[in-house]
C-alpha positions as CSV (number, residue, x, y, z in Angstrom):
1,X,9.1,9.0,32.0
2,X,11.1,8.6,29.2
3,X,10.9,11.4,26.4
4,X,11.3,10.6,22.9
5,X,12.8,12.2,20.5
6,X,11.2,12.5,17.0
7,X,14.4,14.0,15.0
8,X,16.6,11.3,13.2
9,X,20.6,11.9,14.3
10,X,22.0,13.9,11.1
11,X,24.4,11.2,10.4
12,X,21.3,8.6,9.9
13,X,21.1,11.0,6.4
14,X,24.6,9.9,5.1
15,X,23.4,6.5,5.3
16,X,20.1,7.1,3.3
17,X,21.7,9.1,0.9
18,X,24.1,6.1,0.5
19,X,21.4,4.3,-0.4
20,X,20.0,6.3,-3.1
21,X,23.6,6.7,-4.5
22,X,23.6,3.2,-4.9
23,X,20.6,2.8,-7.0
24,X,21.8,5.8,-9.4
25,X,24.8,3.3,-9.7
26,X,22.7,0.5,-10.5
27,X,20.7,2.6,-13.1
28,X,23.0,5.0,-14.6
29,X,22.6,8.3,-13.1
30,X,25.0,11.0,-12.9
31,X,22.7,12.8,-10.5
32,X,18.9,13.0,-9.3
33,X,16.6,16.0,-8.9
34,X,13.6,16.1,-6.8
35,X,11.3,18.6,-5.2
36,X,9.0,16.4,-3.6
37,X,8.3,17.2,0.0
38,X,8.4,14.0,1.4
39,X,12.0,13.3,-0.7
40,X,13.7,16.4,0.7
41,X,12.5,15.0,4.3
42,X,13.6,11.5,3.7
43,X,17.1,12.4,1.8
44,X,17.8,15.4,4.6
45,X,15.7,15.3,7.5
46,X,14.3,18.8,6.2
47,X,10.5,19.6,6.7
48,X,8.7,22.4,5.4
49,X,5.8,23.9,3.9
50,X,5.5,23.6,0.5
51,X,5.0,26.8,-1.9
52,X,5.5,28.5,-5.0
53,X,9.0,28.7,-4.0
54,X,10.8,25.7,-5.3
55,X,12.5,23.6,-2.7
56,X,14.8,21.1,-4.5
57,X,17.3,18.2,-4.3
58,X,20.2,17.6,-6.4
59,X,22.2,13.9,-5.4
60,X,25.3,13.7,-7.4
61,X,26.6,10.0,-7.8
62,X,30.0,11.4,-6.5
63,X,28.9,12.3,-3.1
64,X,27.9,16.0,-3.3
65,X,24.1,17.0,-2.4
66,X,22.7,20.1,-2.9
67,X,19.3,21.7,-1.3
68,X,17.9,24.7,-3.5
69,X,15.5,26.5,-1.3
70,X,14.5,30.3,-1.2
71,X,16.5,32.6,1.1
72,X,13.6,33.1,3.6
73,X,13.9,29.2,4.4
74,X,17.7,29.0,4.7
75,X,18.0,29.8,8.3
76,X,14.8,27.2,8.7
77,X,16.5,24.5,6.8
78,X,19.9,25.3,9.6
79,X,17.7,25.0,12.4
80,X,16.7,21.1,11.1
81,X,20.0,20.5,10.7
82,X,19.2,19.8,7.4
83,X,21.8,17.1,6.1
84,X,22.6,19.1,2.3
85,X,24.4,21.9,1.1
86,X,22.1,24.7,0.9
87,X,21.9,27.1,-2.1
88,X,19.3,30.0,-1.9
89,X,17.5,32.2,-4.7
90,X,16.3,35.4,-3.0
91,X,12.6,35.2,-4.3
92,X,10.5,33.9,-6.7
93,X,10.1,33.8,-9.7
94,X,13.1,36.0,-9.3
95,X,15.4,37.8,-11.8
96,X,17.3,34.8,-11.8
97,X,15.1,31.7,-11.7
98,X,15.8,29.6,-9.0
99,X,16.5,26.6,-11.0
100,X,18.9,28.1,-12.8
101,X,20.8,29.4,-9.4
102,X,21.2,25.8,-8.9
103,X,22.2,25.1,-12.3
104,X,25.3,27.6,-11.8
105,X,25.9,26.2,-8.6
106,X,26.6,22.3,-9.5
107,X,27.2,22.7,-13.7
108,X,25.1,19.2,-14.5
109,X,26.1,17.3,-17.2
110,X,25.4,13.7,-18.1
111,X,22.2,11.7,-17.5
112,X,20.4,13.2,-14.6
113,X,17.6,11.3,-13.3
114,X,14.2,13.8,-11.7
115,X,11.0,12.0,-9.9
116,X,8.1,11.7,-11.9
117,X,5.9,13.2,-9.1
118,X,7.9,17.3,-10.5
119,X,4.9,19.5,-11.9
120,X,5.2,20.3,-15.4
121,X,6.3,23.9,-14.6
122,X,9.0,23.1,-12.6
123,X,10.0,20.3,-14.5
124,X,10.3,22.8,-17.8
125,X,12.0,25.2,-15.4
126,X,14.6,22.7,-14.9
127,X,15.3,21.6,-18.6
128,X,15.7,25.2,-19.3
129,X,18.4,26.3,-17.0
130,X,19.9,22.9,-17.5
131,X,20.3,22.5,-21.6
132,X,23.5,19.9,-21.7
133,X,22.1,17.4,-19.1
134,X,19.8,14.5,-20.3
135,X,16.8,14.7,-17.6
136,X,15.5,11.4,-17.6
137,X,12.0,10.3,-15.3
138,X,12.2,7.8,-12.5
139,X,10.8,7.0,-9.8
140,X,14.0,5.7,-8.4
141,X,13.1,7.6,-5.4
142,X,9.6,6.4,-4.6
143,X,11.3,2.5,-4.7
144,X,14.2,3.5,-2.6
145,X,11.8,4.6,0.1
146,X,9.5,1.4,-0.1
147,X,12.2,-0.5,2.6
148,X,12.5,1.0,5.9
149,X,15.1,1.7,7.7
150,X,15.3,-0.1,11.4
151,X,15.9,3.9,12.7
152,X,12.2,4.7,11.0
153,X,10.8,1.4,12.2
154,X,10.9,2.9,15.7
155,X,9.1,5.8,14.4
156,X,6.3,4.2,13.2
157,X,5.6,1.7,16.1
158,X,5.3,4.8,18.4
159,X,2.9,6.4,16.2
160,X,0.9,3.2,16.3
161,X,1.3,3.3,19.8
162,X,-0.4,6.7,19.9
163,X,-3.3,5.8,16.3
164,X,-4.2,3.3,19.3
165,X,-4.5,5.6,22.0
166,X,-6.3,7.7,20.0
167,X,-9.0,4.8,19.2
168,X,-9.2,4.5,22.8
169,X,-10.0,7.8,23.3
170,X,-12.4,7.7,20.9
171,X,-14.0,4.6,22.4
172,X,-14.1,6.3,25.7
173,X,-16.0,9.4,24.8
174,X,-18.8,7.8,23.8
175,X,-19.0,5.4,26.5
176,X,-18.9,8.3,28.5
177,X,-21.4,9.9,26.7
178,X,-24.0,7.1,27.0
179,X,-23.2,6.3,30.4
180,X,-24.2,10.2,31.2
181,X,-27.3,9.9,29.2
182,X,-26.5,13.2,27.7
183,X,-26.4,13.4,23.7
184,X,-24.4,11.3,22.3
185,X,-21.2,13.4,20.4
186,X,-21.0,14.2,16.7
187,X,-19.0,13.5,14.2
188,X,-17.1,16.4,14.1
189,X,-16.6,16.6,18.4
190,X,-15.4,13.0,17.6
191,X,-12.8,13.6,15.1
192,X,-11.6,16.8,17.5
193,X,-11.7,14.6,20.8
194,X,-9.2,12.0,19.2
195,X,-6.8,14.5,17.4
196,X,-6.3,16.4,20.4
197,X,-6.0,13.1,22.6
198,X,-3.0,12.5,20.3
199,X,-1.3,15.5,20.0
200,X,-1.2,16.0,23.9
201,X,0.1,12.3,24.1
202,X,2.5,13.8,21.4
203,X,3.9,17.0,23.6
204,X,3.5,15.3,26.7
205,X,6.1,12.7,25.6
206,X,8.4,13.5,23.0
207,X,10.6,16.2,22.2
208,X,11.4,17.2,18.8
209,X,8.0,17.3,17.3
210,X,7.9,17.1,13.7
211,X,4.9,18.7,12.1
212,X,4.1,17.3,8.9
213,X,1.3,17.3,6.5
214,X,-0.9,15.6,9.7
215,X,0.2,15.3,13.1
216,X,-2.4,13.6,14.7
217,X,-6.4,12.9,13.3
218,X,-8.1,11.0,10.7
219,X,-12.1,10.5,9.5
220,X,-14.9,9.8,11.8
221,X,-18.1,9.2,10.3
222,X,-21.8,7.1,11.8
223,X,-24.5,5.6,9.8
224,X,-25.3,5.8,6.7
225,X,-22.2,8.9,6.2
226,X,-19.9,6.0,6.8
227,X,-20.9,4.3,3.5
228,X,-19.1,7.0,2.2
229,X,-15.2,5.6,2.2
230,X,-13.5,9.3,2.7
231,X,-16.5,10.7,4.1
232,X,-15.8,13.7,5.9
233,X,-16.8,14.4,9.8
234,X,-20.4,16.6,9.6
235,X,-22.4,17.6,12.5
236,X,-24.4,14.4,12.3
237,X,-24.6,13.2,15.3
238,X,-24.7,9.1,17.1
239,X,-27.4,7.7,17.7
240,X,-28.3,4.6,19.2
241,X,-27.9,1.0,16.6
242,X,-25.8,3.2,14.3
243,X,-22.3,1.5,12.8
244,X,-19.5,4.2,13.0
245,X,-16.0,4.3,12.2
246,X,-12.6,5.4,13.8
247,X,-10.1,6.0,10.9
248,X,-7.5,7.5,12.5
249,X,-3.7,8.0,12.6
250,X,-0.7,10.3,13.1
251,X,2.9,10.9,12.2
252,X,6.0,10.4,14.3
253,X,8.9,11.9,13.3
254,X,7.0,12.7,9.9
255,X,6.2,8.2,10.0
256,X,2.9,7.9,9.4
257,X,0.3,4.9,10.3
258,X,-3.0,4.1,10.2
259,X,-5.6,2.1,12.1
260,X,-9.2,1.9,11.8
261,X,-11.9,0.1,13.4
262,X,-15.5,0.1,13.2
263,X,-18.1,0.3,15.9
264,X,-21.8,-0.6,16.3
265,X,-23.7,1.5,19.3
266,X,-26.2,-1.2,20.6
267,X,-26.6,-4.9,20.4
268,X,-25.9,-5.4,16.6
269,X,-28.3,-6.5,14.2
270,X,-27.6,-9.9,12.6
271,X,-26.8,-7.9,9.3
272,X,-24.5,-5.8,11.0
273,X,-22.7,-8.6,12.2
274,X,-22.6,-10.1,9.1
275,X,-21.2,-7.4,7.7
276,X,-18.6,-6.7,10.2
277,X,-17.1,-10.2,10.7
278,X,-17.0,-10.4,6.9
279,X,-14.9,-7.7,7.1
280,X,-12.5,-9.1,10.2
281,X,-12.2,-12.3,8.1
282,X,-10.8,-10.2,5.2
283,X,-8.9,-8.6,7.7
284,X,-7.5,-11.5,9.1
285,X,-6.6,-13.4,5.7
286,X,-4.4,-10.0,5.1
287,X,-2.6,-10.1,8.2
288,X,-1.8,-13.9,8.0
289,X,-0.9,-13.8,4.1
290,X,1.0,-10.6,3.6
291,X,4.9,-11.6,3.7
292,X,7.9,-10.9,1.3
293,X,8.1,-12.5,-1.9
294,X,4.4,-12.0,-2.7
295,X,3.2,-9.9,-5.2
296,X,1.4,-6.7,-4.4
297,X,-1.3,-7.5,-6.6
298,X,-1.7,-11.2,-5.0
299,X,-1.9,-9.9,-1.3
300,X,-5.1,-8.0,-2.6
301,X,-6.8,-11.1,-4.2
302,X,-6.6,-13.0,-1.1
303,X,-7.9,-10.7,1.6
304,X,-10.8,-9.3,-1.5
305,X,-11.8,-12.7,-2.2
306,X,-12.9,-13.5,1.3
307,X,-15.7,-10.4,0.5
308,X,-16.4,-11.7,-2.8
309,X,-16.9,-15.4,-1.6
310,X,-19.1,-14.2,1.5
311,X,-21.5,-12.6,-1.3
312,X,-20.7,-9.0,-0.9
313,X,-18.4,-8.2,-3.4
314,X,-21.2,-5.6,-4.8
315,X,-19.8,-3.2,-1.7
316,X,-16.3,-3.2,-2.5
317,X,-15.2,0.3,-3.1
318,X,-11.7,0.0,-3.3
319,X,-8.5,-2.1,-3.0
320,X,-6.5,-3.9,0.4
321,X,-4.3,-1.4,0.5
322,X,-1.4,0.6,0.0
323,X,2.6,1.7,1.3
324,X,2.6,4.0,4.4
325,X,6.0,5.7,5.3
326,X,6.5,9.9,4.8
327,X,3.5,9.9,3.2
328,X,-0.5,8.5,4.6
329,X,-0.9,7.1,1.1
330,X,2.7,5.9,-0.8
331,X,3.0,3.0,-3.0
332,X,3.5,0.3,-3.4
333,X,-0.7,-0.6,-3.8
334,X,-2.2,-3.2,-2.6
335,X,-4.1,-3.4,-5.7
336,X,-4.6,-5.6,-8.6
337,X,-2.5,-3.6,-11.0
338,X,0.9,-3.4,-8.7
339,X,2.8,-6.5,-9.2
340,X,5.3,-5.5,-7.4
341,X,7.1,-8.0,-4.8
342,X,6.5,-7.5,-1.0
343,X,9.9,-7.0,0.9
344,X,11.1,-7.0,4.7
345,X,10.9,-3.6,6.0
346,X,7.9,-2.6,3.9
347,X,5.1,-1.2,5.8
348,X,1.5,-1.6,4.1
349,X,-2.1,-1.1,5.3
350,X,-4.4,-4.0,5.5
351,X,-7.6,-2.4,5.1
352,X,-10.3,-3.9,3.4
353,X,-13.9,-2.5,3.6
354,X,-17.6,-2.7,2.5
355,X,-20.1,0.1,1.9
356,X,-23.7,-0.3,1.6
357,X,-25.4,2.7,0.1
358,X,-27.7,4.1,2.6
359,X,-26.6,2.0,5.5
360,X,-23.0,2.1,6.6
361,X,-19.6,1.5,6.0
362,X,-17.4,-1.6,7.6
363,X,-13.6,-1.1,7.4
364,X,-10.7,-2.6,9.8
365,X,-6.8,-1.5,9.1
366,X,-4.0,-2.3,10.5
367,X,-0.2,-1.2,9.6
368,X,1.7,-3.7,8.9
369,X,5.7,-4.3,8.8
370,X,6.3,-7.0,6.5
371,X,8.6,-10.0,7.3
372,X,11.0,-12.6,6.2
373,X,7.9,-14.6,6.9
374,X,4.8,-13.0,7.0
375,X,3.6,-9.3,9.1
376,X,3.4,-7.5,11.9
377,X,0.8,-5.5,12.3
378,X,1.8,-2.0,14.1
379,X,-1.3,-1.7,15.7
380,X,-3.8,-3.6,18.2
381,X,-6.9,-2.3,18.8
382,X,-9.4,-5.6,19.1
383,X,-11.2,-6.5,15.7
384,X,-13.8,-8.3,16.7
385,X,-17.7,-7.1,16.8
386,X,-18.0,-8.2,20.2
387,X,-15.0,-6.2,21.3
388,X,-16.5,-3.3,19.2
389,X,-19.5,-3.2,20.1
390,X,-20.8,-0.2,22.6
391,X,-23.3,-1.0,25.1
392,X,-26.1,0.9,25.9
């Protein structure tokens, strides 16, 4: 069997921090600050657990880049191979504050760009130890990551490969379960059956393992709990005729995807079918019409319209979709205030849904890796009722 490794080669850093240079060109930056988790990972291969000790990134449009991090991290950062120069405050808030230890470590002058996601604190932190730079928000950052690189690609088709497994998994407890005669699971011995089916797949197969924010796991939720769209798992348990869902997913190298099907236990009603092949047209529009060149904002109309024209519109709840990459939920949205143009190498969920108060929930995602001419959705798992459907 071959193993796989989750950790990006060092080098595959110089070329994203190339990258980033180039839109500071483009834009008029001197340097950038961040101390967004998910930008320290992306620019430097760096993962960690974010506290109240500042971990920051400073890209200088001449080629330096500097990691501020507390001392206790230092050796951490090392072991990552962490693709930065590394400057360390002992503690925090310290007698010197630790934006200021990086201030007298790279002097910044001139227009210095910092991502919009900073909290105020640090933000003002920054300004203070840094009194002759102009610190000018952007979210330079957050575009720069929309595009994938081919190395990430990989990543994320072998978590789908795994969000599908897990579905599987899923799928197969509860056929299990009925074919026992036994109680049927819960909720909550749902969700913990499919993370753990993916984290073994995980250990058994890679090496490397980056823990992120979420390895492997996602929402699991039955009847009328699934009209709820981020319900959380309870101790409710299946029951026969019920509609549940599978929203699951895990992260690959820190690459996150999604996929999410939904289930009816029984021979579905003719309301549950109408809801649920509602739904897969939706689906369906959004895998066929999501392509580069069309706007964010547009992709959402055509796959939401399908709902509204089927006479359901009343359930939606939210909108197509939204970016996936170091983050579950990134932009760009899939929403009708993002007009912002699809482009190859984007990866977006395709997720529309219905929720009727008191009955259930109907959603179906896929990831999808947009094209020159249309999407390729990362994951498989059959959409249809009748492949969804669970005998009893």
């Amino acid at each position: 069997m071959t193993v796989f490794d989750q950790r990006l080669a060092p080098e595959f850093f110089d070329t994203v921090q190339q990258r980033v240079r180039e839109r500071m060109g483009e834009e008029g930056f001197d340097a950038f600050l961040t101390d967004h988790p998910e930008d320290i990972a992306y620019l430097t291969g760096f993962f960690h657990h974010p506290s109240e000790r500042p971990v920051a990134i400073w890209v200088e449009a001449g080629g330096r880049v500097v990691m501020l991090l507390p001392e206790l991290e230092r050796e951490y950062a090392q072991s990552q191979s962490a693709r930065a120069e590394l400057v360390a405050f002992f503690e925090f808030p310290g007698v010197v504050p630790p934006f200021q230890v990086l201030a007298d470590a790279v002097s910044p002058r001139g227009r210095v760009g910092f991502a919009t996601t900073m909290p105020y604190q640090r933000l003002a932190a920054a300004r203070a130890a840094m009194p002759y730079a102009e610190l000018v928000p952007s979210d330079l950052l957050t575009r720069t990551r929309y595009v994938k690189f081919p190395e990430e690609v990989v990543l994320h088709r072998e978590a789908a490969r795994i969000t599908d497994l897990m579905l599987e998994a899923g799928v197969a407890l509860v056929r299990e379960a009925v074919a026992a005669g036994g109680e049927l699971p819960t909720e909550a011995e749902l969700e913990r059956h499919v993370t753990s089916a993916g984290t073994r797949v995980m250990y058994a197969e890679h090496r490397n393992v980056v823990v992120a924010s979420l390895l492997a796991g996602g929402l699991v939720y039955s009847g009328a709990n699934s009209a709820f769209p981020h319900g959380l798992p309870s101790v409710n348990r299946l029951r026969a005729g019920d509609t549940f869902m599978l929203s699951l997913g895990c992260a690959v190298g820190g690459r996150f995807i999604e996929g999410e099907r939904t289930f009816v236990l029984g021979e579905p009603t003719a309301e549950q079918r109408r809801y649920h092949d509602t739904i897969r047209d939706a689906q369906r529009v959004g895998r066929e019409t999501i392509r580069a060149g069309l706007e964010c904002r547009e992709a959402n109309r055509l796959c939401l319209d399908v709902i509204r024209d089927a006479g359901l519109g009343e359930f939606i709840r939210h909108r197509q979709g939204h970016g996936i990459g170091l983050g579950m939920h990134e932009a760009p949205w899939l929403e009708d205030g993002d007009a912002t143009l699809l482009e190859a190498g984007m990866l977006v969920s395709n997720e529309p849904g219905i929720y009727v108060p008191g009955h259930a929930g109907y959603r179906i995602s896929d990831s999808m890796l947009v094209t020159a001419d249309g999407a390729e959705p990362l994951t498989t798992y059959p959409r249809s009722l009748d492949e969804c459907t669970i005998a009893l």
